[in-house]
C-alpha positions in Angstrom: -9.2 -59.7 26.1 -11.1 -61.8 23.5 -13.0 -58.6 22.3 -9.3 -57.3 21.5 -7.7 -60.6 20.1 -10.9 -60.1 17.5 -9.6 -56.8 16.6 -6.2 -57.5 16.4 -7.1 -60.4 14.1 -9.1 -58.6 11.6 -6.7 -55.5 11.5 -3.8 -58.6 11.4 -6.2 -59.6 8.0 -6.7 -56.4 6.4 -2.3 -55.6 6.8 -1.5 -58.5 5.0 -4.7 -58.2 2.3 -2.8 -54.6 1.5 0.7 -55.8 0.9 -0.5 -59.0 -1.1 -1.9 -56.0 -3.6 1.2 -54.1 -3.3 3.1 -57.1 -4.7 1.0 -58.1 -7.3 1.3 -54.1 -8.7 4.5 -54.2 -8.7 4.6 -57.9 -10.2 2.3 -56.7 -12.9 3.6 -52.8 -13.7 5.9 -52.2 -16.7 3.8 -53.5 -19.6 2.0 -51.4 -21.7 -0.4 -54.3 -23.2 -1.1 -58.0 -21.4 -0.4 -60.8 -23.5 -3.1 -63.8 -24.1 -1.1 -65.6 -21.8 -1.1 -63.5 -18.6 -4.3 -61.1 -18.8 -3.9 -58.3 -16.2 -7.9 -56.8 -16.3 -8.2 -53.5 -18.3 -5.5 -51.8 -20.4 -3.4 -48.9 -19.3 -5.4 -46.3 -17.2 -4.3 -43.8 -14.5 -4.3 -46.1 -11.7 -3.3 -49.4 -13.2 -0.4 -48.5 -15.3 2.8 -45.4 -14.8 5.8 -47.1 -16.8 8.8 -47.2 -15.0 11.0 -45.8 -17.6 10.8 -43.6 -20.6 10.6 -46.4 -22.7 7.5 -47.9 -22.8 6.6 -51.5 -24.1 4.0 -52.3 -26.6 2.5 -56.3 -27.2 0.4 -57.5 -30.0 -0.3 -61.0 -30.1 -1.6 -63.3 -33.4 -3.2 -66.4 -33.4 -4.2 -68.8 -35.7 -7.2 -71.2 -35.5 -7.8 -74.4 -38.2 -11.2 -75.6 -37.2 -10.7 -78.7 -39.4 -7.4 -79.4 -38.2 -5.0 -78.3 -41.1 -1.8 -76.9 -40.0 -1.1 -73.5 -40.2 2.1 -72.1 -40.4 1.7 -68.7 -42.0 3.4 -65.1 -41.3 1.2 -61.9 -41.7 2.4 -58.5 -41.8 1.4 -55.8 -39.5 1.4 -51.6 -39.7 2.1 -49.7 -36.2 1.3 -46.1 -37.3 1.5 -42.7 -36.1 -1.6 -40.0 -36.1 0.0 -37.0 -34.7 3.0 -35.8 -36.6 6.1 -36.0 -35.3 5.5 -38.3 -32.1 7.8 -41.1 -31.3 8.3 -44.1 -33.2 10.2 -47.4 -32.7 13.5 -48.0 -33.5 13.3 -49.5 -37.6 10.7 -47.3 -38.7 9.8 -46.2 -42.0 8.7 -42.4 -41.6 5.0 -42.1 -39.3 4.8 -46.4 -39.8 6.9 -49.4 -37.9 6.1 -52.5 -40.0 6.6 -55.9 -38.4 5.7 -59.7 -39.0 4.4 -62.5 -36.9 3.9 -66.5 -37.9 0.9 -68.9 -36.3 0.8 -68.0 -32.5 3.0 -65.0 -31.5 3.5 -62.5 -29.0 5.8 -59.7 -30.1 6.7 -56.9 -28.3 8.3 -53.4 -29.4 9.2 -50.4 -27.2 9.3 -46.3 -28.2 11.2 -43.9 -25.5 9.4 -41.0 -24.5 11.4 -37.6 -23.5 8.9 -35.1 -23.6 5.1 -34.0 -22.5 1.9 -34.8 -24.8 -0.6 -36.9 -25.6 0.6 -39.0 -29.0 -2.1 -40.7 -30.8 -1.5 -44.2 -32.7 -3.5 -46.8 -34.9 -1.9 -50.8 -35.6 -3.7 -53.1 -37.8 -3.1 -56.1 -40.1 -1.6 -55.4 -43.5 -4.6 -57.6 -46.2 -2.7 -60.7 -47.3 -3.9 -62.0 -50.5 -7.1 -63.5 -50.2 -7.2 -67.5 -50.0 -10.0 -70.2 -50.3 -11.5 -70.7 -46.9 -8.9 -68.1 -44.5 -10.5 -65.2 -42.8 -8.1 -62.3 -41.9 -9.1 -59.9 -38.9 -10.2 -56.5 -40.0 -9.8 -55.1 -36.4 -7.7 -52.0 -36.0 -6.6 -50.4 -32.2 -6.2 -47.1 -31.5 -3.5 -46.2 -28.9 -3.0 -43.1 -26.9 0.0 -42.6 -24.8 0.0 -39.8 -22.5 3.5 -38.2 -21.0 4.3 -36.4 -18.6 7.7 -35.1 -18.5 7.2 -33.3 -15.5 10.2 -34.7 -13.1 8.0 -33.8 -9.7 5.7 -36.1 -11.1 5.0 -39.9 -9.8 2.8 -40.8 -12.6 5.0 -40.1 -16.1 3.5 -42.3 -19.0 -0.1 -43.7 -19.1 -0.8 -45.6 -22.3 -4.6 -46.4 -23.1 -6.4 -48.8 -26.0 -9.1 -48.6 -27.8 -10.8 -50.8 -30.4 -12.7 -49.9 -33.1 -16.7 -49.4 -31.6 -14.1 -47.3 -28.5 -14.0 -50.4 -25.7 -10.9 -50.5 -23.9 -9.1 -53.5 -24.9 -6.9 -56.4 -22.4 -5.2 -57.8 -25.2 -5.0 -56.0 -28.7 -4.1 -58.8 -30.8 -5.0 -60.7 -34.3 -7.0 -63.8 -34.8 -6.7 -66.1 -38.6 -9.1 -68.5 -39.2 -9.3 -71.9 -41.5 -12.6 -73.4 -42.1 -12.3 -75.3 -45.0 -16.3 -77.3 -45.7 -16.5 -81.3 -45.0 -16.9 -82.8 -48.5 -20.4 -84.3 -49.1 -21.6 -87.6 -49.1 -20.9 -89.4 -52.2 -23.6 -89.8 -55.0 -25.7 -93.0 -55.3 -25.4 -95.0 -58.5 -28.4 -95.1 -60.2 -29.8 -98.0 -62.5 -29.4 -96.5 -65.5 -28.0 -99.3 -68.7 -24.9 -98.1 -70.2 -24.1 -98.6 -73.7 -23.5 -102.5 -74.2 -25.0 -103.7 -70.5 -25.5 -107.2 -70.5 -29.1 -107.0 -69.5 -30.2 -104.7 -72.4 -27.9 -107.6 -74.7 -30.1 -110.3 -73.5 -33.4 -108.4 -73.3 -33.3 -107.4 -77.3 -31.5 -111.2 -78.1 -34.8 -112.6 -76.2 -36.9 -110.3 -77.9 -35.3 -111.2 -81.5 -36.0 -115.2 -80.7 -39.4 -114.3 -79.9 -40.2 -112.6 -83.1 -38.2 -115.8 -85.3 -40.5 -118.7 -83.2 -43.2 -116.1 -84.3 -42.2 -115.4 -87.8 -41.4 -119.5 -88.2 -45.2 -120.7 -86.6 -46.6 -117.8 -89.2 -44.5 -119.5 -92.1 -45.6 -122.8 -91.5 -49.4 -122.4 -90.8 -49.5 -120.7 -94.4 -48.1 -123.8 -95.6 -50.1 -125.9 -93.7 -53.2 -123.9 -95.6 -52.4 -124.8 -99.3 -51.6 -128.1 -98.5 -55.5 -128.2 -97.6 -56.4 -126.3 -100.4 -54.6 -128.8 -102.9 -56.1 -131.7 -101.4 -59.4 -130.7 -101.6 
């Protein structure tokens, strides 16, 4: 009896390990990219993520970081662009490129619907602001593949998969701007130097000027002094 209470223990265990998964899949399925805010392990792959519809959702996230405490309250603009012809596109875009904006931390999320087979290629990126004193923009770009299946005795329709630029898979494509404007440095000593008119260069030369008069006075009266000698003798 014991040897079968073990059994019925572990196999008890392992039941309720496999529906705890179950849950958190279906807790976790329907988003094509993770925010910062709820990482989900690696992006869009054949076995951890089939969207549940046609239309499939897209997140990019931008944060800004002042390292010397400045606020930052700034909007950048972003390009969500097409690299095979004639794929799908969000709704608002401008021909092959869906342009959108986010300001200081932001999660933004866009969806394109999907009605037939292939594999659709995409790049997104950060539009260049005009550079500023001390700001550093990210440079990174993501390359996005979705691939459909339109197949309707298929279980697995839409896989989406993301890439960054040196080909990693990526959690959670997103921006990063920095602020890191230098601590001034310390202050200058004052030096010693006299100025024009300094009161110790005033009395140094008036000192020096009655010096040479009691000088020019004791000269001045010895010479006197001398021909009243020479008259008396």
């Amino acid at each position: 009896m014991e040897r079968i209470s073990k059994k019925y223990c572990i196999a008890l265990l392992l039941a309720v390990f496999c529906a705890l998964c179950c849950i958190n899949g279906v807790l976790n399925s329907g988003k094509a990219f993770a925010s910062p805010d709820s990482p989900r392990g690696e992006i869009p792959t054949s076995s951890n993520f089939m969207a549940e519809d046609d239309k499939v959702p897209f997140t990019f996230w931008q944060k800004t970081v002042s390292i010397t405490g400045q606020p930052m309250e700034e909007t950048y603009n972003y390009v969500f662009e097409t690299l095979t012809p004639g794929a799908p596109m969000p709704e608002g875009s401008v021909g092959d490129k869906y342009y959108f904006t986010m300001t200081d931390d932001e999660v933004l999320t866009f969806y394109i619907e999907y009605t037939r087979t292939g594999t659709f290629k995409y790049k997104s990126s950060m539009i260049p602001p005009e550079p500023k004193p001390y700001y550093t923009y990210d440079e990174t770009y993501f390359d996005v593949r979705v691939e459909a299946n339109y197949d309707p005795g298929s279980t697995e329709k839409i896989h989406v998969y993301c890439f960054n630029p040196i080909g990693e898979k990526v959690y959670d494509p997103g921006w990063t701007i920095t602020y890191n404007e230098p601590s001034p440095g310390p202050e200058p000593e004052p030096t010693n130097t006299p100025q024009t008119f300094d009161a110790n260069l005033i009395i140094t030369a008036a000192a020096i000027g009655i010096l040479l008069l009691c000088l020019l006075l004791a000269a001045i009266d010895r010479r006197k002094k001398n021909k009243v000698d020479e008259y008396k003798m």
